[in-house]
MARBA-3410 file (N, C-alpha, C, O; in Angstrom, 1 decimal):
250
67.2,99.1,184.4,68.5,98.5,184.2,69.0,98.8,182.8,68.3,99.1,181.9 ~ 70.6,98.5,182.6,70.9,98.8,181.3,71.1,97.2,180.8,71.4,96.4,181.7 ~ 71.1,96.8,179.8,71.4,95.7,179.3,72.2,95.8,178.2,72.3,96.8,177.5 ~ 73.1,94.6,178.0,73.8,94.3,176.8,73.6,93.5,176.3,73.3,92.5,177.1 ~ 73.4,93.2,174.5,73.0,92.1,174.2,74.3,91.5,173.3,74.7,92.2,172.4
74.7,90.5,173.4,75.8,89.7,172.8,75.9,88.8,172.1,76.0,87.7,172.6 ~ 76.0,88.9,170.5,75.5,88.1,169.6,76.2,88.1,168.3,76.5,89.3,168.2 ~ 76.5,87.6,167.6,77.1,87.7,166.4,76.4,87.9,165.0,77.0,88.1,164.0 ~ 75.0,87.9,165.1,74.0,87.8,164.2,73.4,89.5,164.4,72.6,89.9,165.3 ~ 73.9,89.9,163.7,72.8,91.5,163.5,71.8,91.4,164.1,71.6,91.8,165.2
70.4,90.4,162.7,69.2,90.4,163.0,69.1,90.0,164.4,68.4,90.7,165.1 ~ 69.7,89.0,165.0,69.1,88.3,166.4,69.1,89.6,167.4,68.1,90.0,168.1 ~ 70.3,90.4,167.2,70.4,91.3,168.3,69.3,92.3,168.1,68.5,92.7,169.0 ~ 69.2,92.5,167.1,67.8,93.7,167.3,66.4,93.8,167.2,65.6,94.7,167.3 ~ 66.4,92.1,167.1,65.2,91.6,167.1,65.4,91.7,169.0,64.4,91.8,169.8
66.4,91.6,169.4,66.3,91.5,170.9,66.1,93.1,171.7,65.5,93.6,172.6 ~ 66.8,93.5,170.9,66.6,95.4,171.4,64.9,95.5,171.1,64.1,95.7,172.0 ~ 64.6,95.3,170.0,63.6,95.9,169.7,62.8,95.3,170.7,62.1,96.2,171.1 ~ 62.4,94.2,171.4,61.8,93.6,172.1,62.0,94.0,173.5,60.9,94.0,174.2 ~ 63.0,94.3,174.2,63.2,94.9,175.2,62.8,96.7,175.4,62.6,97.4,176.5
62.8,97.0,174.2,62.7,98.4,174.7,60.9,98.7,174.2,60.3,99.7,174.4 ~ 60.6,97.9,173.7,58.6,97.8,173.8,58.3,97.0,174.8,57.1,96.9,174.9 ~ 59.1,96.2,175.9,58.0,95.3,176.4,58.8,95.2,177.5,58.7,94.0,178.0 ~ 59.9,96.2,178.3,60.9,95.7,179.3,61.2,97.1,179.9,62.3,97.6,179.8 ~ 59.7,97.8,180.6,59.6,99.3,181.1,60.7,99.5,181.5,61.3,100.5,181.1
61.6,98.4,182.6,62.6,98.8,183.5,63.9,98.9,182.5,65.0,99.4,183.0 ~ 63.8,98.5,181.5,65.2,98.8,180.7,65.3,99.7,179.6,64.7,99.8,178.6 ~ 66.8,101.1,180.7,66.6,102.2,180.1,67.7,102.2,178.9,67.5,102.8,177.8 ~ 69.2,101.4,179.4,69.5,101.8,178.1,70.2,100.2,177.7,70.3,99.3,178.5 ~ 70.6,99.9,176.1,70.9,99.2,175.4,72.1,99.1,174.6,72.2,99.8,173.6
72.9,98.3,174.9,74.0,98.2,174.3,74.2,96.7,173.1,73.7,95.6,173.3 ~ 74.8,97.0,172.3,75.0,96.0,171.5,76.7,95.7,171.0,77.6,96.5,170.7 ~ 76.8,94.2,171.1,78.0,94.0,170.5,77.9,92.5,170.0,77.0,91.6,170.2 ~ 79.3,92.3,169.0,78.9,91.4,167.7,79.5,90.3,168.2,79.1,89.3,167.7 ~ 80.7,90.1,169.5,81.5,89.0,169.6,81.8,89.4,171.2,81.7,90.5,171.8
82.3,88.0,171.8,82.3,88.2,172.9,83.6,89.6,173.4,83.5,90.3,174.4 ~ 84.5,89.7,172.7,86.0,90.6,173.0,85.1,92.0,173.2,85.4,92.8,174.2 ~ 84.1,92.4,172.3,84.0,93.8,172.0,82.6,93.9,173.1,82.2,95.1,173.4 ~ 82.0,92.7,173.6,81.1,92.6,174.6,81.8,93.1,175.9,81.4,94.0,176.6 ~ 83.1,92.2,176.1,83.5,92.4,177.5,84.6,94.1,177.6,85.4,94.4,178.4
84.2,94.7,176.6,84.9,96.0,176.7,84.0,96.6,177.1,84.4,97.5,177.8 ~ 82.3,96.7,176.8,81.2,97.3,176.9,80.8,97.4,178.3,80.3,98.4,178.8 ~ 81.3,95.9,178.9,80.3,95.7,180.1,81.4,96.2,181.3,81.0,96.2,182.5 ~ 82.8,96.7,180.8,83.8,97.2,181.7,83.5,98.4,181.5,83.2,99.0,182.6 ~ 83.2,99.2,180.2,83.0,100.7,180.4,81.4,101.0,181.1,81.1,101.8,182.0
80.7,100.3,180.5,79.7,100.8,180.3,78.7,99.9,181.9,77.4,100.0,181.7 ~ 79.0,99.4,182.8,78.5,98.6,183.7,77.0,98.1,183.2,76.1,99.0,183.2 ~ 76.7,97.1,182.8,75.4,96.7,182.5,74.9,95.9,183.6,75.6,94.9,183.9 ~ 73.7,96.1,184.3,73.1,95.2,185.2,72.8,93.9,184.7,73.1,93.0,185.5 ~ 72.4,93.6,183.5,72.0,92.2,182.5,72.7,92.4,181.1,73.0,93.4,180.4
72.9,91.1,180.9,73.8,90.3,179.8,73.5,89.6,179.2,73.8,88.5,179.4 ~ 72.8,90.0,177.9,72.0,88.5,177.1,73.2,88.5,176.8,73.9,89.5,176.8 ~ 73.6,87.0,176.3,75.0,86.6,175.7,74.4,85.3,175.3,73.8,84.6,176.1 ~ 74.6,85.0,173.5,74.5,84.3,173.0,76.0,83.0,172.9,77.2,83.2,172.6 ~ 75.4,81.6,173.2,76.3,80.7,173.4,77.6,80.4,172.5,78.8,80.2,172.8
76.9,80.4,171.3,77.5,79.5,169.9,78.0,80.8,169.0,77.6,80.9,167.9 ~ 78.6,81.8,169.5,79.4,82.7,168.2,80.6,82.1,167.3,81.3,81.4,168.0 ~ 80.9,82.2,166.1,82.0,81.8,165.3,83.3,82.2,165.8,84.2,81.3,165.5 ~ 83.9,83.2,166.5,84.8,82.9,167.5,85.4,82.8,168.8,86.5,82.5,169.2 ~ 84.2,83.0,169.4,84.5,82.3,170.8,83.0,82.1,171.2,82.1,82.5,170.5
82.9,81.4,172.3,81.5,80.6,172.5,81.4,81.8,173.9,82.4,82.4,174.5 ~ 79.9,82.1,174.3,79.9,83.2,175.3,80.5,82.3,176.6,81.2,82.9,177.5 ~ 80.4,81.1,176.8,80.7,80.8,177.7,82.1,81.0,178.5,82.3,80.9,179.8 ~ 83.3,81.4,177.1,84.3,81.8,177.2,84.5,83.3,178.3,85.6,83.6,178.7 ~ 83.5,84.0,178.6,83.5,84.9,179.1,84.1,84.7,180.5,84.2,85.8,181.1
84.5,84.1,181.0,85.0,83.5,182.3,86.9,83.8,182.3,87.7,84.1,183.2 ~ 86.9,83.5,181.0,88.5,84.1,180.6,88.7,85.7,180.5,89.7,86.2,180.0 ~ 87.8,86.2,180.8,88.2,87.7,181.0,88.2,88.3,182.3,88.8,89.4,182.6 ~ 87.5,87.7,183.0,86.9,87.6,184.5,87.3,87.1,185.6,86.6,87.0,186.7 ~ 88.4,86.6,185.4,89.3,85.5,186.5,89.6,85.8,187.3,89.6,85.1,188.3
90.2,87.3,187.4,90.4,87.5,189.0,89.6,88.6,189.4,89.8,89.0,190.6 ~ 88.8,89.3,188.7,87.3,89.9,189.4,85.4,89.2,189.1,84.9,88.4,188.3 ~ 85.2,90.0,190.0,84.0,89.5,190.1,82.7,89.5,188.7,82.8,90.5,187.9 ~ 81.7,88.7,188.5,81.2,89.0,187.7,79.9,89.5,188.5,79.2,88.8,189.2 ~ 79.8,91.0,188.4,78.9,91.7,188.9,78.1,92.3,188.1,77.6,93.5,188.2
77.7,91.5,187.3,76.6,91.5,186.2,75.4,90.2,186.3,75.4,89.4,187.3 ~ 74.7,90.2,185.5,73.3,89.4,185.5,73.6,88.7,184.2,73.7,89.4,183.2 ~ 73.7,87.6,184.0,73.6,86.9,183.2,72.4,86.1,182.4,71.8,85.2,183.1 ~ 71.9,86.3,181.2,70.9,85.3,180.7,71.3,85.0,179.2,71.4,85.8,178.3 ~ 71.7,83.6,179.3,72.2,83.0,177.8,71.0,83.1,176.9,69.9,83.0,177.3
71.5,83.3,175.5,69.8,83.0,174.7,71.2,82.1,173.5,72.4,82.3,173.3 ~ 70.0,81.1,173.0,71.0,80.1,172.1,70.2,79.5,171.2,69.0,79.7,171.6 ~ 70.1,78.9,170.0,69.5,78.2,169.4,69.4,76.6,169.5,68.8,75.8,168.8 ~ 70.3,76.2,171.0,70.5,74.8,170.6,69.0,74.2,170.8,68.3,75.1,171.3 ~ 68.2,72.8,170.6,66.5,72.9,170.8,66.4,72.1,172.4,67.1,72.4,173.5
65.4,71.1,172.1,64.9,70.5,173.3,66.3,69.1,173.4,66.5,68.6,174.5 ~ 67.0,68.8,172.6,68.1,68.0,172.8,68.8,68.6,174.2,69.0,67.9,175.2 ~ 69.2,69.7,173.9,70.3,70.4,175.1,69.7,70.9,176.4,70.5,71.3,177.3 ~ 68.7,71.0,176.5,68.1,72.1,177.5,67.9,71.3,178.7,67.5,71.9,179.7 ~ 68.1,70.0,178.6,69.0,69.2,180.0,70.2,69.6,180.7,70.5,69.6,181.9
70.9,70.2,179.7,72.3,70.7,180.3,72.3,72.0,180.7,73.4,72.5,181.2 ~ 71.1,72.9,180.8,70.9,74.0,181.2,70.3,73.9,182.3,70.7,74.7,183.2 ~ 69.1,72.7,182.6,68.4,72.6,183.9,69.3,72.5,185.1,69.3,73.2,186.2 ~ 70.5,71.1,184.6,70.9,70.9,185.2,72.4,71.6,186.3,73.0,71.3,187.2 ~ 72.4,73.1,185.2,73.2,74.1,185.4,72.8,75.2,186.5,73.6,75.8,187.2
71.4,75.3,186.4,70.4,75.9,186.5,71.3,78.0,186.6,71.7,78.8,187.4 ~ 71.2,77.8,185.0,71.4,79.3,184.6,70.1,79.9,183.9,69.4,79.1,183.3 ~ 69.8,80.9,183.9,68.6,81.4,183.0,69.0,81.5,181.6,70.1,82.0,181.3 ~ 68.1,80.9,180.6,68.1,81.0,179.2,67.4,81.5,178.5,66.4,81.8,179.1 ~ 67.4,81.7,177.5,66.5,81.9,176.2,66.6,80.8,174.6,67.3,80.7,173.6
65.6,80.4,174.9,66.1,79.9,173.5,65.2,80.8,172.0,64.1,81.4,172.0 ~ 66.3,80.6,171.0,65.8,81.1,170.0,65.1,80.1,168.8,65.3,79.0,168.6 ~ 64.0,81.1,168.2,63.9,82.1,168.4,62.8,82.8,169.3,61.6,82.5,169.6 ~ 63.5,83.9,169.8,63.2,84.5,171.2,61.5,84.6,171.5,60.9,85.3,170.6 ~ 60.7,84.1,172.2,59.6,84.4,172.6,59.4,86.1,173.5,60.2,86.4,174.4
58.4,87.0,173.2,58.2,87.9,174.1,58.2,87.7,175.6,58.7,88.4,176.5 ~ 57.4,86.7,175.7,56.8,86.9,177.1,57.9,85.8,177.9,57.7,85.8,179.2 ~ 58.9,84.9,177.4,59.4,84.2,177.8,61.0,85.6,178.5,61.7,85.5,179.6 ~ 61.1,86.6,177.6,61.9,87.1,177.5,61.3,88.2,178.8,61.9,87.9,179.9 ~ 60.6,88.9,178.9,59.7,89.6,179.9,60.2,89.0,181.1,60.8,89.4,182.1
59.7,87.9,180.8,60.0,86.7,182.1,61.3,86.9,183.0,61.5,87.1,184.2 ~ 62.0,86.6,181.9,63.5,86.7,182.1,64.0,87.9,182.8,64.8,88.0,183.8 ~ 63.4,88.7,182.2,64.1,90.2,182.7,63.8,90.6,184.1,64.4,91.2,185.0 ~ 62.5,89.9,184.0,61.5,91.0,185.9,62.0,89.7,186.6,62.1,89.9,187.8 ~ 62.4,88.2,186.3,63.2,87.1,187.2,64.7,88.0,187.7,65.2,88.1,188.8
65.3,88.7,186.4,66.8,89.6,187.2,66.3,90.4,187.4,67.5,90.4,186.9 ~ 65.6,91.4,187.7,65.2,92.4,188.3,65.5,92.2,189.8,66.3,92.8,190.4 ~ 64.5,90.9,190.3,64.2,90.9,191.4,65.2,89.8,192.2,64.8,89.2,193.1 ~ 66.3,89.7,191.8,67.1,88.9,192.1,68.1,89.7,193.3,68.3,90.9,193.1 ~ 68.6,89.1,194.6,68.8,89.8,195.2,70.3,89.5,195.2,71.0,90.5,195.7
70.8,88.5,194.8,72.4,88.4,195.1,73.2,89.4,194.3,72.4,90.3,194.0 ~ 74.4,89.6,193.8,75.2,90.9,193.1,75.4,90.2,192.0,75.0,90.6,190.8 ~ 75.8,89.3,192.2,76.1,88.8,190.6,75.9,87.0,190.5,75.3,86.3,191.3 ~ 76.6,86.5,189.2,76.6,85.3,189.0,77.7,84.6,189.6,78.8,85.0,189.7 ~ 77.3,83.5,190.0,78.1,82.3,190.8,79.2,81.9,189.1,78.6,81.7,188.1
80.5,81.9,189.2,81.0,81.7,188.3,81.2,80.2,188.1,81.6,79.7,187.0 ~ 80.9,79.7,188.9,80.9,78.3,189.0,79.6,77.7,188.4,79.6,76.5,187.9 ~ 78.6,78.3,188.3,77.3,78.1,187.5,77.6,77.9,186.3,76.8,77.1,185.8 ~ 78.8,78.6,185.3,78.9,78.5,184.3,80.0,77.8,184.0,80.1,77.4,182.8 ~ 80.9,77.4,184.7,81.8,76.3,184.9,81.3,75.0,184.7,81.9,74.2,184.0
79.5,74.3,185.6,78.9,73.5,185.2,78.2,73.6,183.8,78.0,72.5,183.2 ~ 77.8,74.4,183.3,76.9,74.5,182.1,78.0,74.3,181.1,77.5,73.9,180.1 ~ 79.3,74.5,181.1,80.2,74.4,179.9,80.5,72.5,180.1,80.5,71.7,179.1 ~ 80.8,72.2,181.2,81.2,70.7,181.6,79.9,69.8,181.2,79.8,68.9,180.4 ~ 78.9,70.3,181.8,77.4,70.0,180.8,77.4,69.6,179.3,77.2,68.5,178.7
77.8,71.1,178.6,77.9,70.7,177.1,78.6,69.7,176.6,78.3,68.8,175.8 ~ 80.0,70.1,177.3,80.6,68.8,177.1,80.8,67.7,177.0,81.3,67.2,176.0 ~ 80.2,67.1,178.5,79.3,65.7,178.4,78.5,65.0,177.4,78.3,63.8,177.0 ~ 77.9,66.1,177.2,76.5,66.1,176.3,77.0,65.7,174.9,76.5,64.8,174.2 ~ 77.9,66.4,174.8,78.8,66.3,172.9,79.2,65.3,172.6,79.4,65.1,171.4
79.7,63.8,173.7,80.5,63.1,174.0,79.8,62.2,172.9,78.6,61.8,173.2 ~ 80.5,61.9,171.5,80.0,61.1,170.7,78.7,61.3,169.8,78.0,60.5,169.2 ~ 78.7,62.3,169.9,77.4,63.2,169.1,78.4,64.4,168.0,79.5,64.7,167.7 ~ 77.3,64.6,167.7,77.7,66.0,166.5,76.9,66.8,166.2,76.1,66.4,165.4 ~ 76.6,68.1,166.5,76.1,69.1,166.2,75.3,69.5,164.5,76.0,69.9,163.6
74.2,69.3,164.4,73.8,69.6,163.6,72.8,71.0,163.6,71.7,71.1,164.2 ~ 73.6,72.4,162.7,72.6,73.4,162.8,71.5,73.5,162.0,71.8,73.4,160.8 ~ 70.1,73.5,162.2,69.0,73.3,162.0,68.7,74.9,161.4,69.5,75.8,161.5 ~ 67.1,75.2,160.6,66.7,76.4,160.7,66.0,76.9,162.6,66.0,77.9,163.2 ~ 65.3,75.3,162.9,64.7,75.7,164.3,65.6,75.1,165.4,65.2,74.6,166.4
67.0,75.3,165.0,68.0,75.4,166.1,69.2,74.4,166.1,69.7,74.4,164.9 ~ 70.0,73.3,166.9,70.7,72.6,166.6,70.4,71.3,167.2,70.4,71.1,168.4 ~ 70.1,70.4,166.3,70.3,68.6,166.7,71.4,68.1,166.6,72.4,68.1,165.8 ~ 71.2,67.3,168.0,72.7,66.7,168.2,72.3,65.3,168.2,71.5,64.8,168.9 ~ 73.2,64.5,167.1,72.9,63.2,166.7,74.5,62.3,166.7,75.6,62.6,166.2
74.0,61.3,167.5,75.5,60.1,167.9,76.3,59.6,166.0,76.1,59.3,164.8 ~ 76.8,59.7,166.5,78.1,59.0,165.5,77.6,57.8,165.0,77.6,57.4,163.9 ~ 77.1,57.3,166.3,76.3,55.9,165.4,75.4,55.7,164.6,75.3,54.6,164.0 ~ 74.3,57.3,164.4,73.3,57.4,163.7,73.6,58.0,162.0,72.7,58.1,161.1 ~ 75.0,58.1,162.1,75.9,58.7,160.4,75.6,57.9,159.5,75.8,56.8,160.0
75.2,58.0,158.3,76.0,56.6,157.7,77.5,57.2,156.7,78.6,56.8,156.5 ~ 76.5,58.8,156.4,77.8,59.3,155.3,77.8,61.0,155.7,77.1,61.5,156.6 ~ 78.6,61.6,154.9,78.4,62.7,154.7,78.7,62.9,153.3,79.5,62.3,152.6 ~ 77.8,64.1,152.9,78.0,64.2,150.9,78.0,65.8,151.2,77.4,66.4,152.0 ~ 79.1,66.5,150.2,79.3,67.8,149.8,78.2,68.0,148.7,77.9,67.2,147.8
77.8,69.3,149.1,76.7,70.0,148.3,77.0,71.4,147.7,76.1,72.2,147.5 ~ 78.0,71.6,147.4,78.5,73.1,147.5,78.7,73.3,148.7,79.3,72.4,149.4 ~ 78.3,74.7,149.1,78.2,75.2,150.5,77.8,74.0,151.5,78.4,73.7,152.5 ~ 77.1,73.8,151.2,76.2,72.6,152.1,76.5,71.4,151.8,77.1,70.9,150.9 ~ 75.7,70.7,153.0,75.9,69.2,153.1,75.3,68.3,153.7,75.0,68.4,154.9
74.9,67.4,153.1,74.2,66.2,152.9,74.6,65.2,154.1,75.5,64.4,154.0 ~ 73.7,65.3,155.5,74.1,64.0,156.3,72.9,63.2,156.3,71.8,63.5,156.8 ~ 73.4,61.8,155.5,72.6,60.6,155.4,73.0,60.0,156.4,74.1,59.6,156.7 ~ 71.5,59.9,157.1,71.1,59.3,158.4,71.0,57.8,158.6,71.4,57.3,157.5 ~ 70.8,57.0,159.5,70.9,55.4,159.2,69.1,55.4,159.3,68.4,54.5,158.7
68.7,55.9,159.7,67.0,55.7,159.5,66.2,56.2,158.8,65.1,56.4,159.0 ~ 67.0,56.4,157.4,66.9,56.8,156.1,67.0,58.1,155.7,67.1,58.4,154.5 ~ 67.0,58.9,156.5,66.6,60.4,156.3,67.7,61.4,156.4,68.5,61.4,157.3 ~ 67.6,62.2,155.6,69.0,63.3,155.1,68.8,64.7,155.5,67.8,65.4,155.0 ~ 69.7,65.2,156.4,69.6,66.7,156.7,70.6,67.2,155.9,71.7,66.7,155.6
70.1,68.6,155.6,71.0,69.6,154.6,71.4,71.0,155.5,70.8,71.8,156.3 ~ 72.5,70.9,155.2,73.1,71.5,156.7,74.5,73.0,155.7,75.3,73.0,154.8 ~ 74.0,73.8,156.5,74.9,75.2,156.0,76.2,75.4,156.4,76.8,76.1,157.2 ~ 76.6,74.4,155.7,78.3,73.5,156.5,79.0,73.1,155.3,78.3,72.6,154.5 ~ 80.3,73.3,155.1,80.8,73.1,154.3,81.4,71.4,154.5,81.8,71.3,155.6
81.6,70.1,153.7,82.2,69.1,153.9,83.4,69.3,154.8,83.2,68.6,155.8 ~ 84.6,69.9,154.8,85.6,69.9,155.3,84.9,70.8,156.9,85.5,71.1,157.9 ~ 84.0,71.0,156.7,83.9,71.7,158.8,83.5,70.4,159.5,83.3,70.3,160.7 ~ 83.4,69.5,158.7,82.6,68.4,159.3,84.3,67.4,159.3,84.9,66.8,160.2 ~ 84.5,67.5,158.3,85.8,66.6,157.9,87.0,66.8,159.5,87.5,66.0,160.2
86.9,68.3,159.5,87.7,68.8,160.3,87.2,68.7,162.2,88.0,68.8,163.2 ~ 85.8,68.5,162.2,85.6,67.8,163.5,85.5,67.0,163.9,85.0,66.8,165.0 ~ 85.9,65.9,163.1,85.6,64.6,163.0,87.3,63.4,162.8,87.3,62.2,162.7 ~ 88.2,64.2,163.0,89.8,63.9,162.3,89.9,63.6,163.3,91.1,63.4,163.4 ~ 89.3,63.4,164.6,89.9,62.3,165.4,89.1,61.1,166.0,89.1,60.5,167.1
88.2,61.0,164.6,87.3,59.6,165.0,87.7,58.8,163.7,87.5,59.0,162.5 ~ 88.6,57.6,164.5,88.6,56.7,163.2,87.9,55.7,162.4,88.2,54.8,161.6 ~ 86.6,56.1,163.0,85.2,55.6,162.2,85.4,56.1,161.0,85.6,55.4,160.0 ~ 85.2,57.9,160.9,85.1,58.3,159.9,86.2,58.7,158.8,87.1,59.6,158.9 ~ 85.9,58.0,157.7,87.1,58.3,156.3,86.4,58.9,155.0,85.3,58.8,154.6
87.9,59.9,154.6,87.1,60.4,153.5,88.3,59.9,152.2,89.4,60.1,151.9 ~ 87.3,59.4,151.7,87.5,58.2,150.3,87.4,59.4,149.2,87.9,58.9,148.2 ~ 87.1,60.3,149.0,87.1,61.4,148.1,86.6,62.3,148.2,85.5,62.0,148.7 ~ 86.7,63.5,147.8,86.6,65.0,148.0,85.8,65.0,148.3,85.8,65.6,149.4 ~ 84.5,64.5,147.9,83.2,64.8,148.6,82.1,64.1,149.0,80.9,64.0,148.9
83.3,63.3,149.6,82.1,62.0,151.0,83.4,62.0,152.4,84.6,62.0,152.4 ~ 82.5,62.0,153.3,83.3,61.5,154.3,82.4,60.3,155.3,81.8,60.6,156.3 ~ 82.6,59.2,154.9,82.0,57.7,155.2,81.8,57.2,156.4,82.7,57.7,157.0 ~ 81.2,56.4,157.3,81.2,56.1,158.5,81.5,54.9,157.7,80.9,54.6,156.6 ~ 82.6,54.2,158.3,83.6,53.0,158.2,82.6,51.5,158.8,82.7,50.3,158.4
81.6,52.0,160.0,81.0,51.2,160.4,79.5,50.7,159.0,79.0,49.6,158.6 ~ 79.4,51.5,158.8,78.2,51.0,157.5,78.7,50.6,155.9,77.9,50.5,155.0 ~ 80.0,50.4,155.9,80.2,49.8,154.5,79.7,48.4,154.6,79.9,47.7,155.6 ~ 79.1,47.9,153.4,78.5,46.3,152.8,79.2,45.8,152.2,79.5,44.6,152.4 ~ 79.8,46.7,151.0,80.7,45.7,150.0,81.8,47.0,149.4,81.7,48.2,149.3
82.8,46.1,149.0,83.4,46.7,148.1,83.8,46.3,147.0,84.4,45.2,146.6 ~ 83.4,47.5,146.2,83.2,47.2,144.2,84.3,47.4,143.7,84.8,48.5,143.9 ~ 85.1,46.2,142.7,86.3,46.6,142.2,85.7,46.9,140.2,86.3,46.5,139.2 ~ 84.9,47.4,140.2,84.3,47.9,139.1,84.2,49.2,138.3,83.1,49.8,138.3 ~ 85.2,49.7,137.5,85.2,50.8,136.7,85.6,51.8,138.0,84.9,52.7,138.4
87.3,51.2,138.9,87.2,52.1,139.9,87.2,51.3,140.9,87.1,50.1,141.0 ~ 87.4,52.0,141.5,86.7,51.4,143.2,85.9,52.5,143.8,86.0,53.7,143.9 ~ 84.9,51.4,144.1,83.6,51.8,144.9,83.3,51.3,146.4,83.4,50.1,146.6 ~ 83.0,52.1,147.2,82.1,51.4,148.0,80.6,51.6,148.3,79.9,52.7,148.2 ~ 80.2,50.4,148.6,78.4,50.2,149.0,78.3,50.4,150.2,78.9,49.6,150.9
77.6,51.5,150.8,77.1,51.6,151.8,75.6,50.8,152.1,74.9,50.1,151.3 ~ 75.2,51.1,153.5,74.3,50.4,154.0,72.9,50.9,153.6,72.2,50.2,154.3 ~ 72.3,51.6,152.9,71.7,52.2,152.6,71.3,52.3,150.9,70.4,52.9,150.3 ~ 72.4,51.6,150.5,72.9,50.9,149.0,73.3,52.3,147.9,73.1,52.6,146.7 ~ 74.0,53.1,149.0,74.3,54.2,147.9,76.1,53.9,147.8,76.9,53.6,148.7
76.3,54.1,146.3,77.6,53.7,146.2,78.4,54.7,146.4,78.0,55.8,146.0 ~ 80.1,54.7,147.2,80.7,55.9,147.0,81.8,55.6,146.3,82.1,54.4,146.1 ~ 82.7,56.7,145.8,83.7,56.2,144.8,85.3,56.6,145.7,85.6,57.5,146.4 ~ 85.9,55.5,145.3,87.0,56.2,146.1,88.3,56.5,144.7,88.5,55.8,143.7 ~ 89.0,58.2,145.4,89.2,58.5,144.6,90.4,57.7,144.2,90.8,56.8,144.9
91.4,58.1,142.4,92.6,57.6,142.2,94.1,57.4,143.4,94.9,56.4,143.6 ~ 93.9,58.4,144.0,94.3,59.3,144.0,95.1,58.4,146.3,96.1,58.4,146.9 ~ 93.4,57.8,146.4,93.6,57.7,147.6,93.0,55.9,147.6,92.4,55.5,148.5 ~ 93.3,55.0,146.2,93.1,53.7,146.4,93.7,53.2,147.2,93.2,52.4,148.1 ~ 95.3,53.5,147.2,95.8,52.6,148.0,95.9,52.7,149.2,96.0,51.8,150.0
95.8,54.2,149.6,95.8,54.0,151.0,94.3,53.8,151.6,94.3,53.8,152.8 ~ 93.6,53.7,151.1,91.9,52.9,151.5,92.3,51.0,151.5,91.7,50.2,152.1 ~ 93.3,50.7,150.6,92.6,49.4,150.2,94.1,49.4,152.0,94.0,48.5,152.8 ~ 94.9,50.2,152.2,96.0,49.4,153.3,95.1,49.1,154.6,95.0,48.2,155.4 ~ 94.3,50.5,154.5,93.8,50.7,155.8,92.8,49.6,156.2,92.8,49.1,157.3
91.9,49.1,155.1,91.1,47.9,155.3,91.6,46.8,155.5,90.9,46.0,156.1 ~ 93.2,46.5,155.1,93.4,45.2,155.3,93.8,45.6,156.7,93.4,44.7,157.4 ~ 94.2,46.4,157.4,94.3,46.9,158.5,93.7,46.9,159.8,94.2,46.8,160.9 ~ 92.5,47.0,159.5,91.2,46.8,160.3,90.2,45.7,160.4,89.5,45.4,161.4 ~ 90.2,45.3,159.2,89.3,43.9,159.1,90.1,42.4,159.1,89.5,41.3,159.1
END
């Protein structure tokens, strides 16, 4: 069979070639592409029987592939490979699509391939991935994605206390004491978060869960104490409209 692999990550993809073409006799030839647009041009010229397609690309998610495909058939073989961990892999059971999670095992991958080999229908039920996207969705409902090195944890709104800018990175302090450093900039978080009015950001570089403030310090400034007894400052800039919004809500 020919395969395509569809991924935004260099390394992931050729860590995926290279594993298919030592350990996957039946696959003769290999295509690569970096995003889903330049994937679904590959798989029109070039017909591929199988389709690794990775989930979570920075501009479109593979699942999006359904918007290219609307009024013909998908007469290809699908198997997602993703980083999200054991949090999500409910929403795949219950999809029941084939996966991979990364990073990729050989023999799980082997697996995968001689499972589409011997599959006998033409293609994928497009409705299979209709559920697995409505899945995620469910799944996200009051949660937030955190990318990990061994994949992504998804932790509730309720479990926030803050977020802190690190540079590039950023600091989410946990309510069960514990701080993940995450390859995110404050405002990607600021910006998925602008429609939960839990969360406020009191200065450039905190964005607060509104539910864990203790006190507020009228001391060289204004401050607030979180639950966790770390103080945040709020800036000049945005006193007053912090001190309206509180009389507002409490």
């Amino acid at each position: 069979m020919n395969v395509l692999i569809i991924d935004d990550e260099s390394h992931a993809r050729n860590v995926l070639a290279t594993l298919l073409s030592e350990e996957c006799l039946a696959v003769k030839e290999i295509y690569q592409a970096s995003n889903l647009s330049e994937g679904v041009s590959i798989i029109k010229s070039k017909k591929p029987q199988l389709v690794l397609l990775d989930i979570e690309m920075p501009q479109q998610s593979g699942l999006e592939i359904l918007d290219y495909f609307k009024a013909e058939p998908i007469d290809f073989k699908i198997v997602f490979t993703t980083a999200y961990n054991q949090y999500a892999i409910e929403a795949f059971k219950t999809s029941a699509i084939d996966y991979l999670l990364k990073p990729i095992d050989s023999d799980e991958l082997i697996s995968a391939v001689n499972k589409v080999e011997a599959l006998s229908e033409k293609s994928f039920v497009k409705q299979k991935i209709i559920t697995l996207e409505k899945s995620f969705q469910q799944f996200a409902i009051n949660k937030i994605a955190l990318e990990l090195p061994k994949g992504i944890k998804f932790i509730s709104h309720e479990k926030i206390l803050f977020f802190e800018a690190d540079g590039v990175y950023t600091k989410v302090h946990l309510v069960n004491g514990t701080t993940e450093i995450i390859c995110k900039t404050l405002k990607h978080f600021t910006d998925q978060l602008s429609d939960k009015p839990m969360f406020y950001k009191p200065h450039r570089s905190y964005l607060i869960n509104l539910k864990f403030m203790d006190e507020l310090v009228k001391k060289d400034g204004l401050h607030v104490v979180m639950q966790n007894k770390r103080t945040i400052p709020i800036a000049r800039d945005r006193k007053e409209a912090f001190l309206n919004m509180i009389n507002n809500i409490f």
